[in-house]
C-alpha positions, 0 to 999 in steps of 0.5 A: 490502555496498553497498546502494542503495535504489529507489522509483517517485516522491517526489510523494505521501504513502501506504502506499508511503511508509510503507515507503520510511521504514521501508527508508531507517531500516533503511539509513540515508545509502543512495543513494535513486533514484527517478524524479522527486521534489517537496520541497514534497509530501514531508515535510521530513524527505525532504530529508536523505536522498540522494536522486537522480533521473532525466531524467524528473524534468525534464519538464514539470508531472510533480511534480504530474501524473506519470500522463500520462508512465507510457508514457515510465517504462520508458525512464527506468528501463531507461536507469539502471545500477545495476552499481556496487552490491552489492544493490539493495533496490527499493520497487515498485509501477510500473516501478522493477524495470526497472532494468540492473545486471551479475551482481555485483548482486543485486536484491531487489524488495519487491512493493507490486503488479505495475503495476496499470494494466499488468495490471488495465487494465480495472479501473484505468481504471474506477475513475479513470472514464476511459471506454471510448475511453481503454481503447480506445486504452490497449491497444496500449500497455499490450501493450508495456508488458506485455512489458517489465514481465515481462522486467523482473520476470525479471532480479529475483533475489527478490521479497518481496510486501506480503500473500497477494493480491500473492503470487499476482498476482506468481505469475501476471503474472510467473511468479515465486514470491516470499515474504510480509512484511507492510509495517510498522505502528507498532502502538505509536500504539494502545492499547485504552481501556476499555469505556465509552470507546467511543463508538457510531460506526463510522469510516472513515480513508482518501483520499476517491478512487473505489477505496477504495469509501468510496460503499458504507460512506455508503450503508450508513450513511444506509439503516441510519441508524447513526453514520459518521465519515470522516476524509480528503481528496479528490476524491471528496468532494463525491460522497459528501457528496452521498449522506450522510444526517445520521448521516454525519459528514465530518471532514477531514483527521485529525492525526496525534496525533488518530488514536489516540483515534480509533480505539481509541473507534470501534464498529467500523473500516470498510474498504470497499474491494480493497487490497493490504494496508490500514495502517488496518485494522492500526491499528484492531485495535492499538487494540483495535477489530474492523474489517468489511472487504470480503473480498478483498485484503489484508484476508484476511491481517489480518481473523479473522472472528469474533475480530478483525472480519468480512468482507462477501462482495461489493462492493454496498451490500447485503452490507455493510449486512447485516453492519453491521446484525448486528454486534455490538462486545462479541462482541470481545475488544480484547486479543485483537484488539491481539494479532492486530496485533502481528504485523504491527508496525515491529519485524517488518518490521524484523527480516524484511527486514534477516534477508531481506538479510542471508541472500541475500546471504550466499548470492549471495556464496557462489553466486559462482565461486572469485576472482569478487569 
């Protein structure tokens, strides 16, 4: 079986990339096609891989700005063929479904999201606060757009979505079914301490950028006056230092050695935000800690109210500061929570999505008529 691998871009570290590390072990010395590809922003590790890229790859400034070229992605990805290859395991979250390949390939797309600034315009434009004169004059575009992302998402043969919310936004934009395999989670990093480890401050790890809505978690900590510690960067951050009461602590970037104890010594782990699955609520859980989550997205696939955290109703500083005010960490069992995340760990994803392959392509063979090879 030839298999290559395919991923919007190599300019940024997130969940997307998570998984790409997950795919490129699980196939190793596979071809990784991607549209464009920085090697000072990745991990050096990324520089053994054989990664090859499009045209797009040498337009101007695109490693560090690529969102001012979206509009020209489809033509890059619609002009790449991939005939030669058996089955393409493709990694999306943008456009690099779009790719052409003849009847003897089969194409399989693990669904990080259908294009969010393709189907949610309104809501992606308002979380970047870009104004209502660029939705305005995003709109005619984004129509084209719209169609050529849905005969692209026809011409996969399986789609595999990240968590229930994706299913049914695959469901809906593309019309296609689709099954769930959540993204991998090295649950092995987190380990429970003992009750009188855990120290009295709720925590927060997540890209300071306006979506993740960490702004509801620092208002609802300065009203109750409770102990909040956020670890990461970004753009956001002078904003929400500048509505942080002194019980909010911003920590910076956190090492990777330093997220365990972290974790597993927290009251409880925030996640205040819609996200198509959410990596750090699993991990919290994996160290044995409860996790509030706003109730929707991926957090109705990883948060048990009442055995593994609770969930806040609406996105408002209210219905948050209304949970962490009752909230209670010793109603929790950490074994119990550790239990619920080992179901979402590496050694899963691994077997799922090798079992999923392996399967289809057995399947697409004998599909095949007699003497087609």
């Amino acid at each position: 079986m030839k298999l290559a691998l395919v991923h919007d871009w190599l300019n940024q570290i997130g969940g997307a990339e998570d998984v790409l590390d997950a795919m490129v072990k699980l196939y190793p010395n596979t071809p990784l096609y991607t549209s464009i590809y920085a090697p000072e922003l990745m991990p050096p590790h990324y520089q053994q891989w054989d990664i090859r890229t499009l045209w797009l790859d040498k337009l101007p400034g695109i490693h560090r700005h690529h969102q001012p070229y979206l509009p020209v992605y489809p033509l890059g990805w619609g002009g790449l063929d991939l005939s030669d290859y058996d089955v393409v395991l493709s990694n999306k979250s943008g456009f690099c479904h779009g790719f052409q390949s003849g009847a003897n390939t089969l194409h399989i797309c693990y669904c990080l999201a259908p294009t969010r600034y393709v189907w949610q315009l309104e809501s992606y434009v308002a979380r970047e606060r870009l104004g209502k004169p660029v939705l305005a004059a995003l709109r005619p575009l984004i129509a084209g757009m719209r169609r050529w992302d849905y005969a692209a998402a026809q011409r996969v043969q399986h789609f595999i979505a990240i968590s229930s919310d994706i299913q049914q936004r695959i469901k809906t934009y593309y019309d296609r079914d689709s099954v769930i395999i959540f993204p991998p989670v090295d649950t092995t990093r987190f380990q429970p301490v003992s009750d009188e480890q855990v120290e009295d401050y709720s925590l927060i790890v997540s890209r300071l950028i306006p979506y993740k809505r960490i702004d509801l978690a620092v208002q609802a900590a300065t009203r109750l006056g409770v102990k909040l510690k956020i670890g990461g960067k970004g753009r956001d951050m002078e904003r929400l230092q500048a509505m942080a009461g002194p019980t909010v602590e911003f920590l910076g970037y956190v090492p990777d050695d330093a997220l365990p104890a972290l974790m597993a010594r927290c009251k409880a782990f925030l996640f205040p935000g819609l996200e198509d699955f959410g990596i750090t609520p699993v991990q919290a859980q994996a160290a044995g800690r409860p996790v509030i989550a706003y109730g929707a997205g991926g957090a109705l696939d990883t948060v048990i109210p009442g055995k593994t955290g609770e969930l806040f109703s609406e996105l408002t500083v209210d219905s948050l500061a209304n949970v962490m005010q009752s909230f209670d960490a010793s109603r929790y069992n950490p074994t119990e929570i550790r239990n619920h995340a080992l179901r979402f760990d590496s050694q899963v994803f691994n077997d799922q999505i090798t079992g999923f392959v392996d399967k289809a392509w057995a399947t697409f063979q004998a599909a095949k008529p007699v003497g087609v090879k």
